[in-house]
N, CA, C and O atoms as CSV, one atom per row, in Angstrom:
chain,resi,resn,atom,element,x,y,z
A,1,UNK,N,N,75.774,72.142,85.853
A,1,UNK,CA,C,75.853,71.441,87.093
A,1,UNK,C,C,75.714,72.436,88.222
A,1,UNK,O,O,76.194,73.570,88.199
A,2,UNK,N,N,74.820,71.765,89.486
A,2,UNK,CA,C,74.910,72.879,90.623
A,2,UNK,C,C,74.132,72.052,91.245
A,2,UNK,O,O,73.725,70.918,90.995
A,3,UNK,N,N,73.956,72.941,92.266
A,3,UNK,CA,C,72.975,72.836,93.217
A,3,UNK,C,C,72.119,73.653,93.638
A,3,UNK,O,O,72.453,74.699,94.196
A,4,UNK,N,N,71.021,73.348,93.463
A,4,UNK,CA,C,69.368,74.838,93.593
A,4,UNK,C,C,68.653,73.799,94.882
A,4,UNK,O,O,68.345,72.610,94.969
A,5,UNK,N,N,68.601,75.024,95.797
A,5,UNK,CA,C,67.332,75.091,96.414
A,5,UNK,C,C,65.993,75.120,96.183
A,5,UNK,O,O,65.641,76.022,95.423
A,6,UNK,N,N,64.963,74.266,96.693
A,6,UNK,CA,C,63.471,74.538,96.419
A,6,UNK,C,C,63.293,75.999,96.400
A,6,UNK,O,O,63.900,76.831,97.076
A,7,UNK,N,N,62.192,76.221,95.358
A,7,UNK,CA,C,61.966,77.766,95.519
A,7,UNK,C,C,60.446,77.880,96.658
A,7,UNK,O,O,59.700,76.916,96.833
A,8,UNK,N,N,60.279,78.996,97.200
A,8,UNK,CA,C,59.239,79.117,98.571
A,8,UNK,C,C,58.748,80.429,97.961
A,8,UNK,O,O,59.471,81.216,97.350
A,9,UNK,N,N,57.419,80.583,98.196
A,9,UNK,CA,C,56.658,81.780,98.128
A,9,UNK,C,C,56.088,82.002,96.893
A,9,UNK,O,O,55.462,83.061,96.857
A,10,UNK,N,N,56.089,81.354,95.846
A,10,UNK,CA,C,55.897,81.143,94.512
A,10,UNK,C,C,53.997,81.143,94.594
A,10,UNK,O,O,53.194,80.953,95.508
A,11,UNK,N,N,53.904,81.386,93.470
A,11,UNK,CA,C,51.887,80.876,93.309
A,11,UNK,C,C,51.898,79.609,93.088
A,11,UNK,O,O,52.685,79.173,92.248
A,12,UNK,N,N,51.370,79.077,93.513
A,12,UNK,CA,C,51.059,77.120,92.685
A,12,UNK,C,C,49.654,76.793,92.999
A,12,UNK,O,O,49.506,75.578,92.873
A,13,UNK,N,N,48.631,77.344,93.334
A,13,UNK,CA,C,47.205,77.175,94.000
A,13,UNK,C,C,46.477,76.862,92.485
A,13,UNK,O,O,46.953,76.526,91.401
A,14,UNK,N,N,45.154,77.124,92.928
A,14,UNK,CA,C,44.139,77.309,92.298
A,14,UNK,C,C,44.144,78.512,91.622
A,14,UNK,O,O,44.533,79.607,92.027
A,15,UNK,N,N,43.497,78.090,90.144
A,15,UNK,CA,C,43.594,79.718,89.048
A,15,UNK,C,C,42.111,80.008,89.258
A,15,UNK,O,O,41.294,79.086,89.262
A,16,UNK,N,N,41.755,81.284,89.433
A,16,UNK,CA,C,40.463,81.667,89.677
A,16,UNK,C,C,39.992,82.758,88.407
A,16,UNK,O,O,40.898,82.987,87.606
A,17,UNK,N,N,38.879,83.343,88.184
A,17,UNK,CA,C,38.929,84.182,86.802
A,17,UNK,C,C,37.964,84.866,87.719
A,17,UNK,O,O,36.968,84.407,88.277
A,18,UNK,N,N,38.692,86.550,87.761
A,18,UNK,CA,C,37.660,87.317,88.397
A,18,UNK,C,C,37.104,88.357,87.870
A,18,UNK,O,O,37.702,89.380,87.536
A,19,UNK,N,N,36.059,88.171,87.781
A,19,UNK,CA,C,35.242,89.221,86.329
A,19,UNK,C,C,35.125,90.856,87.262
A,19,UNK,O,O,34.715,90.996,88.415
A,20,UNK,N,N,35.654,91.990,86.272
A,20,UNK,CA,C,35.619,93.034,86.626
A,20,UNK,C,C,34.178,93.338,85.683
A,20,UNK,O,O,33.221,92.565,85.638
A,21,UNK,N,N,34.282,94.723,84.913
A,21,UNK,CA,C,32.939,95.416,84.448
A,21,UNK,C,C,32.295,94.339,83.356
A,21,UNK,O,O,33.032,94.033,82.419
A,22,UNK,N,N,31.081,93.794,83.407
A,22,UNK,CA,C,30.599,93.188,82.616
A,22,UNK,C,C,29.381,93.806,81.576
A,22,UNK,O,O,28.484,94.579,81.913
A,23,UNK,N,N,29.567,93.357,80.506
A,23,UNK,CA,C,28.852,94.531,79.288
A,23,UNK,C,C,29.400,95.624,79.237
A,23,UNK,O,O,28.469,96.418,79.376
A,24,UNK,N,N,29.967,95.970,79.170
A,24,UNK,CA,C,30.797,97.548,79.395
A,24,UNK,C,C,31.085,97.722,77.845
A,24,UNK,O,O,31.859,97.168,77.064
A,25,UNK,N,N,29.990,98.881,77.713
A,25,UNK,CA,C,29.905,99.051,75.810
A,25,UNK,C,C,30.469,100.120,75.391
A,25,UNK,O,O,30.239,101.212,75.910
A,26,UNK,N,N,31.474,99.917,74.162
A,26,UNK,CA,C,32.193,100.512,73.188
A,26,UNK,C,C,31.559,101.162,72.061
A,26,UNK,O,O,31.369,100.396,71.116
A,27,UNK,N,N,31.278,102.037,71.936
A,27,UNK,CA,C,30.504,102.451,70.560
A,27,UNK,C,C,31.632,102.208,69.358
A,27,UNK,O,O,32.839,101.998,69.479
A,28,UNK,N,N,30.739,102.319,68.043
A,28,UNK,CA,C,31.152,101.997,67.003
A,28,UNK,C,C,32.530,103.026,66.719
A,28,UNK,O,O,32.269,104.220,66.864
A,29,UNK,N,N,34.181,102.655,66.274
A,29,UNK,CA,C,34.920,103.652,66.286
A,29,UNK,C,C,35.605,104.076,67.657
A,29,UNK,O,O,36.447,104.935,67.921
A,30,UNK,N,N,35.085,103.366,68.242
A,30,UNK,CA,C,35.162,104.072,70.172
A,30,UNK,C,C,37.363,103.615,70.187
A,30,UNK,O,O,38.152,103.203,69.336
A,31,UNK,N,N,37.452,103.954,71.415
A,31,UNK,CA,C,38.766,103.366,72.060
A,31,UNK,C,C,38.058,103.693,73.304
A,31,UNK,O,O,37.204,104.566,73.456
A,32,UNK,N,N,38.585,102.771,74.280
A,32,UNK,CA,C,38.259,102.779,76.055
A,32,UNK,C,C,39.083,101.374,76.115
A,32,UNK,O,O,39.442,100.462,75.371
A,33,UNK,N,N,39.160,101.830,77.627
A,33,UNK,CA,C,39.678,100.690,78.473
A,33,UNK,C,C,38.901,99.875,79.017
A,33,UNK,O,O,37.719,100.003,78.699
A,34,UNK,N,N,39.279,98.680,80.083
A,34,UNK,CA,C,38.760,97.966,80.863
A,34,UNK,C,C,39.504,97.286,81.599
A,34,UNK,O,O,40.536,96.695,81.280
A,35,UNK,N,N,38.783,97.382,83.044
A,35,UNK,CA,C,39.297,96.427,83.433
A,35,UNK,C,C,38.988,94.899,84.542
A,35,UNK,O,O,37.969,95.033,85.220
A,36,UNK,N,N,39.540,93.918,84.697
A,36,UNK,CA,C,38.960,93.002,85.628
A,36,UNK,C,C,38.974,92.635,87.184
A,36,UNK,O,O,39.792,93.407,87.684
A,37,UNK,N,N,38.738,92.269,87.624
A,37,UNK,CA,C,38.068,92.384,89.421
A,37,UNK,C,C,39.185,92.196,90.103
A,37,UNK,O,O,39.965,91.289,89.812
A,38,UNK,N,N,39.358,92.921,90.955
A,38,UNK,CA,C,40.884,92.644,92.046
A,38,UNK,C,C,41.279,91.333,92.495
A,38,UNK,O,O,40.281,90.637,92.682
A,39,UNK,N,N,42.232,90.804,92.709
A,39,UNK,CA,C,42.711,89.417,93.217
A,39,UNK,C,C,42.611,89.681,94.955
A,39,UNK,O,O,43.185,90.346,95.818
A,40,UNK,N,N,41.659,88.846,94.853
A,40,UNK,CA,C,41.825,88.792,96.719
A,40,UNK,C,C,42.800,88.881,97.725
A,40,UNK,O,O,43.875,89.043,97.146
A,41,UNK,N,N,42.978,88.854,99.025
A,41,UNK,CA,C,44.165,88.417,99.558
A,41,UNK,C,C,44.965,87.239,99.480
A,41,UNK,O,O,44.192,86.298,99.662
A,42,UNK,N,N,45.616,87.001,99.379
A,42,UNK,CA,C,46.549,85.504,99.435
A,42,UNK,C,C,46.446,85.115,97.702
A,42,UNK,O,O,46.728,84.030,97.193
A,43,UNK,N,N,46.036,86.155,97.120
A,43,UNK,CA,C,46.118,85.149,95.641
A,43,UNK,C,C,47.374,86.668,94.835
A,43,UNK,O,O,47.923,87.612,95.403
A,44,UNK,N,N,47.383,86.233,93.364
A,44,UNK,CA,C,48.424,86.909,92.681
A,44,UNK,C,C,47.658,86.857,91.221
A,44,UNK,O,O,47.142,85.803,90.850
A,45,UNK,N,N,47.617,87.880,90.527
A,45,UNK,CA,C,47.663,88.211,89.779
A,45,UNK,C,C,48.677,87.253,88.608
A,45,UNK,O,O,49.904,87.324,88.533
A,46,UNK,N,N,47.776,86.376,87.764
A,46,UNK,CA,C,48.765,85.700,86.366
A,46,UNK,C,C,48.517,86.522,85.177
A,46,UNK,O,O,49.528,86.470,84.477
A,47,UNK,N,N,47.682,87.200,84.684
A,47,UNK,CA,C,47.321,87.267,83.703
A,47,UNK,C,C,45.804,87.776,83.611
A,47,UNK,O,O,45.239,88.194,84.622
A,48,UNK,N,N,45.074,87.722,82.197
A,48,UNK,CA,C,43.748,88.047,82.217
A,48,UNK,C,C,43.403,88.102,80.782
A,48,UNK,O,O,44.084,87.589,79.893
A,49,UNK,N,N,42.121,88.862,80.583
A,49,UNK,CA,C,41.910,88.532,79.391
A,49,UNK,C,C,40.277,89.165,79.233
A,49,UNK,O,O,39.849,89.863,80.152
A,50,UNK,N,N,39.744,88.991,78.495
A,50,UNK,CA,C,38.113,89.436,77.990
A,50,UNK,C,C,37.220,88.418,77.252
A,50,UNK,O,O,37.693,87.310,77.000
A,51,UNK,N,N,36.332,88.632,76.998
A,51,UNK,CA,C,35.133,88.133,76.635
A,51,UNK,C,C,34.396,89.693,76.055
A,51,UNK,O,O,34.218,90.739,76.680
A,52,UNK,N,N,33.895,89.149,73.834
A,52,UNK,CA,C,33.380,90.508,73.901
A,52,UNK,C,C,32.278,89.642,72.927
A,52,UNK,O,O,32.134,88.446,72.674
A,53,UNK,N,N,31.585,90.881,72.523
A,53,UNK,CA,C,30.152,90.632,71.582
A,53,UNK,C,C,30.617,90.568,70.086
A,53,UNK,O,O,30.251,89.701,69.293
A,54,UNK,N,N,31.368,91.475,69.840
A,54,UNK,CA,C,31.737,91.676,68.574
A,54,UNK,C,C,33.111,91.212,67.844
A,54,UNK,O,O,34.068,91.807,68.339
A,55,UNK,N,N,33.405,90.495,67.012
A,55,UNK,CA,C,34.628,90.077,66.115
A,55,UNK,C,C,35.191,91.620,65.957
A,55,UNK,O,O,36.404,91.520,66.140
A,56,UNK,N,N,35.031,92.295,65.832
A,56,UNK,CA,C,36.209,93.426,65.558
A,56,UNK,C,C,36.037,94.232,66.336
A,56,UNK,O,O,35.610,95.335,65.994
A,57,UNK,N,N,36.368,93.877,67.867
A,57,UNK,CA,C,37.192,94.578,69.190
A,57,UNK,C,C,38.943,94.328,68.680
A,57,UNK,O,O,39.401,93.350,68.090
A,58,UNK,N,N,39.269,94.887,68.889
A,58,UNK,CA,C,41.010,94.737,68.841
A,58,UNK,C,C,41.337,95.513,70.204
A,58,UNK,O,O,40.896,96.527,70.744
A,59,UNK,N,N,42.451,94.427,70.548
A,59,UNK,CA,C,42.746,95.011,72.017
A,59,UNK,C,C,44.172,95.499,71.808
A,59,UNK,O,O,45.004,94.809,71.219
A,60,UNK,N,N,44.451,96.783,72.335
A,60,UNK,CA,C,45.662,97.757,71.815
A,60,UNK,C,C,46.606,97.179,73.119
A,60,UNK,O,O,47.780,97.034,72.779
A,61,UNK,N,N,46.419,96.938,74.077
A,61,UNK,CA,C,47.438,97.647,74.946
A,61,UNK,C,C,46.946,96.259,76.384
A,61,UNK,O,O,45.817,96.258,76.874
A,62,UNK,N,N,47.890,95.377,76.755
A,62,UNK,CA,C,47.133,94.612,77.844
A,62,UNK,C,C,48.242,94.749,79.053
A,62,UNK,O,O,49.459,94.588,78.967
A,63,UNK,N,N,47.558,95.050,80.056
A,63,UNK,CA,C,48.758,95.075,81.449
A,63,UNK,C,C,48.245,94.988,82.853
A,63,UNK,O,O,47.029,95.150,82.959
A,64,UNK,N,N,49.010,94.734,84.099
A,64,UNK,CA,C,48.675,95.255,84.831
A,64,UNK,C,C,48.289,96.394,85.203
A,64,UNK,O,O,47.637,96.381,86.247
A,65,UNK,N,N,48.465,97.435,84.701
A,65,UNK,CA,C,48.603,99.099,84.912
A,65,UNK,C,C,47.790,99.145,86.356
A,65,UNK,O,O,46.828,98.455,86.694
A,66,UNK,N,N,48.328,99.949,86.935
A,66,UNK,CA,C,47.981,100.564,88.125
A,66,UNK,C,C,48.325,99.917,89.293
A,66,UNK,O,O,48.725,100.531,90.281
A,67,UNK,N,N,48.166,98.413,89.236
A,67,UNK,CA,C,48.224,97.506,90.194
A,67,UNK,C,C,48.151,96.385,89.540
A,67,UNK,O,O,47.382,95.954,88.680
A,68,UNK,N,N,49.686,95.702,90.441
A,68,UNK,CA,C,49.498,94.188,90.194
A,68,UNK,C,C,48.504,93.252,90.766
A,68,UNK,O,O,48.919,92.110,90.965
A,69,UNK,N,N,47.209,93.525,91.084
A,69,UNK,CA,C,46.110,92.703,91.463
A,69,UNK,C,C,45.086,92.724,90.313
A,69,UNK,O,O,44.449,91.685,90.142
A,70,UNK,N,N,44.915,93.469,89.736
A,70,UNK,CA,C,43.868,93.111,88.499
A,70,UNK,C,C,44.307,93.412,87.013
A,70,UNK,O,O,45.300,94.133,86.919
A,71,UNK,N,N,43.978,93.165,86.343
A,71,UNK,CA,C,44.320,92.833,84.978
A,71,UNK,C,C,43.284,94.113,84.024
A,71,UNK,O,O,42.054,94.141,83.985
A,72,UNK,N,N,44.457,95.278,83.186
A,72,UNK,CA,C,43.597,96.294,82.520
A,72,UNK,C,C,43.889,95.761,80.876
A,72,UNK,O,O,44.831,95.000,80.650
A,73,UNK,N,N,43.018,96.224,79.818
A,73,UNK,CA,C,43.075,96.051,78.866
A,73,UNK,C,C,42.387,97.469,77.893
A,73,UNK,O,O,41.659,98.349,78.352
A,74,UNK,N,N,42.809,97.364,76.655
A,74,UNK,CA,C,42.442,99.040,76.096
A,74,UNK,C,C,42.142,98.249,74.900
A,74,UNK,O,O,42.762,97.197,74.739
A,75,UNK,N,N,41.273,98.619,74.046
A,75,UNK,CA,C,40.372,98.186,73.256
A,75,UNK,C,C,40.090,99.182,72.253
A,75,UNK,O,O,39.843,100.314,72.669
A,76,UNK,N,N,40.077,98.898,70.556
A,76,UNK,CA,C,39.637,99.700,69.744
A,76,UNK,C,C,38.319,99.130,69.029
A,76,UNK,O,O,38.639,98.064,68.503
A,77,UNK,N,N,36.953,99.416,68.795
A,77,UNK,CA,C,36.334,98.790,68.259
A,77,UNK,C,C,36.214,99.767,66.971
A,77,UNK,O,O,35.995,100.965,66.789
A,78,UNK,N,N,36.596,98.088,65.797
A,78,UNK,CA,C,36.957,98.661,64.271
A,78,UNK,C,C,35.357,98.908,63.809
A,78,UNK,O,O,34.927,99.842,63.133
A,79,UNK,N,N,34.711,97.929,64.309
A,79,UNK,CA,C,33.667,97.781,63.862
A,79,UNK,C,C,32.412,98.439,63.242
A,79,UNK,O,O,32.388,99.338,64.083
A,80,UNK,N,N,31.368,98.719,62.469
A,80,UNK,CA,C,30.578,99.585,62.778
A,80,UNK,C,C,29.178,99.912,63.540
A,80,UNK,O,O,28.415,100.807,63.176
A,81,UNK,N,N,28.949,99.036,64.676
A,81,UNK,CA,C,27.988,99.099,65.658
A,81,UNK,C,C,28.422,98.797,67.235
A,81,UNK,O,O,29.189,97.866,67.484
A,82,UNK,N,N,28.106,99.291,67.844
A,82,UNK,CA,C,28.693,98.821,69.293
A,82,UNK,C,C,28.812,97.902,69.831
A,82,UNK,O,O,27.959,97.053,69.575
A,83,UNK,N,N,30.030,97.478,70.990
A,83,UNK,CA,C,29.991,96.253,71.194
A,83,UNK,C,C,30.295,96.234,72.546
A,83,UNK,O,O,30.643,97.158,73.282
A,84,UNK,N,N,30.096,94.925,72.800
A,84,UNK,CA,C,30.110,94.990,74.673
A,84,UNK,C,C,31.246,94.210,74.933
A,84,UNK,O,O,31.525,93.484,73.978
A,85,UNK,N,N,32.053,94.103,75.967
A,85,UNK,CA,C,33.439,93.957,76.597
A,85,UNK,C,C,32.900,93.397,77.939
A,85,UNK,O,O,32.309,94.149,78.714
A,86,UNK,N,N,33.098,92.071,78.226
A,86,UNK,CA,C,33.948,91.840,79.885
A,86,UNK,C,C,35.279,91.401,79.895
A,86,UNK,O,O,35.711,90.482,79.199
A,87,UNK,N,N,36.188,92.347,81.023
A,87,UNK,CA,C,37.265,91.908,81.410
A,87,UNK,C,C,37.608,91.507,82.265
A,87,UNK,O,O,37.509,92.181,83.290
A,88,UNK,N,N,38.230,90.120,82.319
A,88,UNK,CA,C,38.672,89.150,83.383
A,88,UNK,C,C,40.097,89.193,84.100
A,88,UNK,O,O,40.969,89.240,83.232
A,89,UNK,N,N,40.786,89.192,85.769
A,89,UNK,CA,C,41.820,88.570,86.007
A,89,UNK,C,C,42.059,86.932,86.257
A,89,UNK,O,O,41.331,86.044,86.700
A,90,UNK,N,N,42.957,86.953,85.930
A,90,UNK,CA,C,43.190,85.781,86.816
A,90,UNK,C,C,44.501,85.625,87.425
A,90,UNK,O,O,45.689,85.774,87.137
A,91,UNK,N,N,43.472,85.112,88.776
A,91,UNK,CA,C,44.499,85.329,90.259
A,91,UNK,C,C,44.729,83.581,90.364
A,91,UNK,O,O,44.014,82.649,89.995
A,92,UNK,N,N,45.533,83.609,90.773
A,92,UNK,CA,C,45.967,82.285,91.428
A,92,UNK,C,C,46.312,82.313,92.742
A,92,UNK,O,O,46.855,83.354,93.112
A,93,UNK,N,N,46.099,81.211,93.782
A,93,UNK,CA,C,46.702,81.132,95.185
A,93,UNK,C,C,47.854,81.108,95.615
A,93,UNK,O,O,48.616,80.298,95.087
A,94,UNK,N,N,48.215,81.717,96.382
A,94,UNK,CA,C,50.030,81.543,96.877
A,94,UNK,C,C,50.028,80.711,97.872
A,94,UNK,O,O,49.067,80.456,98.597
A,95,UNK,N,N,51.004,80.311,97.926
A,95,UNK,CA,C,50.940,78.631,98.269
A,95,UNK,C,C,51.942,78.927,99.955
A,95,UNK,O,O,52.211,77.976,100.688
């Protein structure tokens, strides 16, 4: 039992997906990072994610790192031929 105040300043907008390096290739065996496109002004950082060429990218490590406006990700490709990586944020609007 209680009583809560509305919460203010929160994200509740529109989710947007903002593509950082696109094709950004891993050789066979490789490790590298990536990462996706800054969140504009007035938006926030939720999350993110990739898009790749190959079934055996494995992604080691996913975060904001550096800044909470874009979304980094670190990548091992098991595979044995190279593969290509885009990594996405997604920003949402603050309301």
């Amino acid at each position: 039992m209680g009583c809560y105040e509305e919460a203010n300043g929160f994200a509740g907008g529109a989710v947007t997906w903002w593509v950082g390096y696109a094709n950004y290739s891993i050789p066979a065996g490789g490790t590298d990072y990536n990462w996706g496109g800054t969140c504009p002004a007035g938006m926030v950082l939720i999350g993110g994610g990739a898009f790749t060429s190959n079934a055996h990218l494995v992604v080691s490590a996913r975060s904001p790192t550096g800044s909470p406006q874009y979304w980094r990700e670190t990548y091992k490709n098991t595979g044995t031929a190279a593969c290509t990586v885009t990594t996405y944020s997604r920003c949402m609007d603050i309301r």
